[in-house]
C-alpha positions as CSV (number, residue, x, y, z in Angstrom):
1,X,15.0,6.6,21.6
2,X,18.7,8.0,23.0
3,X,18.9,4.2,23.3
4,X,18.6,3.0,19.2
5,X,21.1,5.6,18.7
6,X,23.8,4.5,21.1
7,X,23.1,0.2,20.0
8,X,22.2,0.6,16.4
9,X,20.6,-2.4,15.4
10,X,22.4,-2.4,12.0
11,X,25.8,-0.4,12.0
12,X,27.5,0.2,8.2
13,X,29.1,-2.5,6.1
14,X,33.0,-2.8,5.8
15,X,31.8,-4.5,2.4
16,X,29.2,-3.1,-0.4
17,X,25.9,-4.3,0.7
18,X,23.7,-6.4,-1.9
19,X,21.8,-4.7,-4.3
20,X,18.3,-4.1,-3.4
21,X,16.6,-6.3,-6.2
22,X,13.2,-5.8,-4.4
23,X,11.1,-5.2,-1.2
24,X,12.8,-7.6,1.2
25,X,15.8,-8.5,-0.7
26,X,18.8,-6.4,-0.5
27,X,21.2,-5.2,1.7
28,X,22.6,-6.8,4.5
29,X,24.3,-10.1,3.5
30,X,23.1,-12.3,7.0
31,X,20.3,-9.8,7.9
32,X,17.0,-9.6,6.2
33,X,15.8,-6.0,5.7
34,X,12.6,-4.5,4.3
35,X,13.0,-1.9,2.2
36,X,11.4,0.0,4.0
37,X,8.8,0.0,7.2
38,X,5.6,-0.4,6.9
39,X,2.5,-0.5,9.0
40,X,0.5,-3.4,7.6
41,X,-0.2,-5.6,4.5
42,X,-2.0,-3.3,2.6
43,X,1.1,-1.3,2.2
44,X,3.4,-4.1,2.0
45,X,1.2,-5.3,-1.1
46,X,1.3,-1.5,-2.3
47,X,5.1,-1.7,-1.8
48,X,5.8,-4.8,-3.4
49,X,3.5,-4.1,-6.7
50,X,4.9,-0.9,-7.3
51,X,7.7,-0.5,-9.6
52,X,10.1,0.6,-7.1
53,X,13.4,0.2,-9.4
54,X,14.3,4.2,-9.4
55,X,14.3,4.1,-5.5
56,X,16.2,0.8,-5.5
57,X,18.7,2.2,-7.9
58,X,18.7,5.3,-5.4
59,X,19.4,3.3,-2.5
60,X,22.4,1.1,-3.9
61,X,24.0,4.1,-5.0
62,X,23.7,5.4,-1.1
63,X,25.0,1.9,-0.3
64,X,27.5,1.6,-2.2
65,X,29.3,5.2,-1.0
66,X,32.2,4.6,1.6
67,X,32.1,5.9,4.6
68,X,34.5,8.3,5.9
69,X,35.1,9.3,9.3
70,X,35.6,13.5,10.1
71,X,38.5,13.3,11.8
72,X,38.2,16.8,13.5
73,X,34.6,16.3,14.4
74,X,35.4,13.0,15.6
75,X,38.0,14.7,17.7
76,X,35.8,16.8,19.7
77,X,32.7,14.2,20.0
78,X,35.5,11.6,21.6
79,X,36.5,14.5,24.3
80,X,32.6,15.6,25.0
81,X,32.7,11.6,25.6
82,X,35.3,11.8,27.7
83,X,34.6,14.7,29.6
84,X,30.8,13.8,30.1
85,X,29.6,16.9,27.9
86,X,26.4,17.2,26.5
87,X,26.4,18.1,22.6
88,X,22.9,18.3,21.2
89,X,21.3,15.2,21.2
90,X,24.0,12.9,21.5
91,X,23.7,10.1,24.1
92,X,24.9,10.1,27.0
93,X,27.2,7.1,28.4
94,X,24.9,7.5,31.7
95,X,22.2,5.9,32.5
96,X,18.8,8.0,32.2
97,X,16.8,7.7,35.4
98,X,13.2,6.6,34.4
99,X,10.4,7.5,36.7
């Protein structure tokens, strides 16, 4: 999984996203997202008959916050980076050897 976090498939929007008006429509303006996963069509149907419109309202209020970068924290991630330090469970820009 180190991998999805250093190549997110979906990285945040420079613009506000489009409001989620329903199960698969929302979001991403090119991309076409599900609200959210789900294993099968049983809960797809669940998903999509449910009046979901408090979680919708939820999630466009998440999407429509700006992101803003910690500057100091930034700072020290970039030199772990550089210096090939290990913090927590960030990736590292090495190759993991698989056996």
């Amino acid at each position: 999984w180190q991998q999805s976090l250093a190549e997110p498939r979906s990285l945040p929007m420079l613009v506000t996203p489009m409001p989620w008006e329903g199960f698969a429509r929302g979001c991403y303006l090119k991309l076409r997202y599900r609200v959210m996963r789900v294993t099968g069509e049983l809960q797809r149907e669940a998903c999509e008959a449910a009046d979901m419109r408090k979680i919708y309202k939820a999630l466009n209020v998440l999407g429509s916050t700006r992101w803003k970068i910690n500057r100091k924290v930034f700072t020290v991630v970039q030199q772990a980076w550089t210096d090939n330090y290990v913090i927590s469970e960030l990736p590292s820009k090495h190759d993991i050897i698989v056996e």
